[in-house]
C-alpha positions as CSV (number, residue, x, y, z in Angstrom):
1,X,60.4,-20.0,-98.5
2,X,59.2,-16.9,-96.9
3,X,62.8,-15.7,-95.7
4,X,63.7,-16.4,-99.5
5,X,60.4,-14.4,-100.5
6,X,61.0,-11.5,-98.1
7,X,65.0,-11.0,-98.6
8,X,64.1,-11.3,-102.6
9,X,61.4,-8.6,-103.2
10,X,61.1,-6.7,-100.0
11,X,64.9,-6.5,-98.8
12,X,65.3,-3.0,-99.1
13,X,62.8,-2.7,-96.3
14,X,62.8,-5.7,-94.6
15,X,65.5,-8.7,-93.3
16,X,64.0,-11.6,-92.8
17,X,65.4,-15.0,-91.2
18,X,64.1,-18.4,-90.3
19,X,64.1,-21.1,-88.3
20,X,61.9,-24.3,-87.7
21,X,60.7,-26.2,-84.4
22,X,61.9,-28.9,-85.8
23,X,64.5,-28.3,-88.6
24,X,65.5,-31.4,-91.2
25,X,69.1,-30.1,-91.9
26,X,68.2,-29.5,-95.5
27,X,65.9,-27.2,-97.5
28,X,63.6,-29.6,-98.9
29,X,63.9,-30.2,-102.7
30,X,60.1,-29.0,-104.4
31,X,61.0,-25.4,-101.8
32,X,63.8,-25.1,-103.6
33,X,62.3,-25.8,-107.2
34,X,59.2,-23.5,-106.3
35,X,61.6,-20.5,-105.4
36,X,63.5,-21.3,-108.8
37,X,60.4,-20.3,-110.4
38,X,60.5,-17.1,-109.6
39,X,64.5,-16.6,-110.2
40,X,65.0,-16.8,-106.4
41,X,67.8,-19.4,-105.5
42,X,67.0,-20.9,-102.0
43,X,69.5,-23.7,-102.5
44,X,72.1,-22.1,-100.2
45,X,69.5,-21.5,-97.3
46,X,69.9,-23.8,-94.2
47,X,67.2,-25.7,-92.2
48,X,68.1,-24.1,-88.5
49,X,66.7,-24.4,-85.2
50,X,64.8,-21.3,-83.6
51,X,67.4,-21.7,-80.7
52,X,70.2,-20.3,-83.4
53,X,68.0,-17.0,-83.3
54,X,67.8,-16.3,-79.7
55,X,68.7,-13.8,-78.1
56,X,68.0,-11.2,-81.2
57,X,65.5,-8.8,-81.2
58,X,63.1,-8.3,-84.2
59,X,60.3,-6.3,-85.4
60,X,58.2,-9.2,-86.3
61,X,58.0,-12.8,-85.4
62,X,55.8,-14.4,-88.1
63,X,54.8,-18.4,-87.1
64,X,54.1,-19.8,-90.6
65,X,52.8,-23.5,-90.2
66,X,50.0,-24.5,-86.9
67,X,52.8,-27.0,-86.1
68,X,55.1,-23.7,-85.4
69,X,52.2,-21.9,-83.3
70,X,51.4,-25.0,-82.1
71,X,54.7,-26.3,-80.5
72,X,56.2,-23.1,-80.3
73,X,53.8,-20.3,-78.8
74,X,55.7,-18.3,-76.8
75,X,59.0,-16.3,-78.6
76,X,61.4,-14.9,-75.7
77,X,62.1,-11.9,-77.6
78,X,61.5,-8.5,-78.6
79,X,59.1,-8.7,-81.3
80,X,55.0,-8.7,-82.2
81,X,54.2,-12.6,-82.8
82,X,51.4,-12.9,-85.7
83,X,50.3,-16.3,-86.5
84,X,49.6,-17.2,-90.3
85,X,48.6,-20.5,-90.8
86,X,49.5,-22.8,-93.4
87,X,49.4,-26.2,-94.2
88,X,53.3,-27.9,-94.2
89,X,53.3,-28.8,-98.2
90,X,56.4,-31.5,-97.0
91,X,53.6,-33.8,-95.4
92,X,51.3,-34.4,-99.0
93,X,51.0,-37.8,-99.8
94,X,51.0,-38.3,-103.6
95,X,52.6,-37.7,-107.2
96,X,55.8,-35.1,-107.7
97,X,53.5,-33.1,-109.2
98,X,51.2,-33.1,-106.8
99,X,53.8,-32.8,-103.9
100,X,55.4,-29.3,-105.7
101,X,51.8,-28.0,-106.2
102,X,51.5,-28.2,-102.7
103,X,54.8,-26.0,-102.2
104,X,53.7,-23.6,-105.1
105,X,50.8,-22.9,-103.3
106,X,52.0,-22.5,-99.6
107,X,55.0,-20.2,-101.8
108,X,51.9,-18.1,-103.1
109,X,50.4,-17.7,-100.1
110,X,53.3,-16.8,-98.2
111,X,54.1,-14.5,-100.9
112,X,50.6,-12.5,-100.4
113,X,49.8,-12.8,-96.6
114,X,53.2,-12.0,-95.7
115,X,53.8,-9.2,-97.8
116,X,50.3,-7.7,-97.3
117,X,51.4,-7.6,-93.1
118,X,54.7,-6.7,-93.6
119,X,53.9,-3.9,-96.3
120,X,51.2,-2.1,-93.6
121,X,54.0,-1.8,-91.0
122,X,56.0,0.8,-90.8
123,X,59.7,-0.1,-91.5
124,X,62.7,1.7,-92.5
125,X,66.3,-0.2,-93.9
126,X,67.5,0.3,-90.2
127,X,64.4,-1.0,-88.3
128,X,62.9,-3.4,-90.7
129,X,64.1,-7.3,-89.1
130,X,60.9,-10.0,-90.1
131,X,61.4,-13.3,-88.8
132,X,59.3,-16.5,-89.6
133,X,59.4,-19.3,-88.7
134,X,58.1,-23.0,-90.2
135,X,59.3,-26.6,-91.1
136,X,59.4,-25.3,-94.5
């Protein structure tokens, strides 16, 4: 969600890309429907291993979920690692509805957090490279 969030709103500054510790081969189905609501299509957007992005250098490396941080503290490349924790909204137990509330509210905190950080760094179209990554 945040490369969807990033590449949608702040792409004239910023390129983002993600990748998971653990990917699940598919973007899960409430991500998908909580980006919808805000006219961004995530549907085409793969579930890919941080090992598919190494090797490249980036501004920022943004770890998105404490299983991220967790499992994955230490990024090989260029690139000032920030933490932001939030809860995985793929692991609530419960109704539909309760499930995609838990997505729209991860999306809306990725959506200030992330843009807040990325916002007071100085970027320009050829410097600005974000990268996040979560199981999400």
């Amino acid at each position: 969600m945040a490369e969807g969030l990033v590449n949608h709103f702040l792409g004239a500054e910023w390129k983002a890309f993600s990748a998971g510790t653990a990917p699940t081969g598919y973007v899960h189905p409430f991500a998908v429907w909580a980006m919808a609501e805000l006219g961004i299509d995530i549907s085409e957007q793969q579930s890919k291993s941080v090992d598919v992005l190494r090797g490249m250098d980036f501004d920022v490396v943004i770890t998105v979920c404490d299983h991220a941080a967790q499992n994955c503290p230490l990024w090989l490349g260029r690139g000032q690692v920030i933490h932001m924790g939030f809860p995985d909204p793929a692991a609530v137990e419960g109704s539909e509805v309760e499930q995609l509330e838990a997505f729209r509210q991860v999306r809306d905190g990725l959506r200030q957090r992330v843009f807040e950080l990325l916002q007071s760094l100085d970027a320009t179209p050829e410097k600005g490279r974000f990268y996040a990554t979560g199981n999400f």
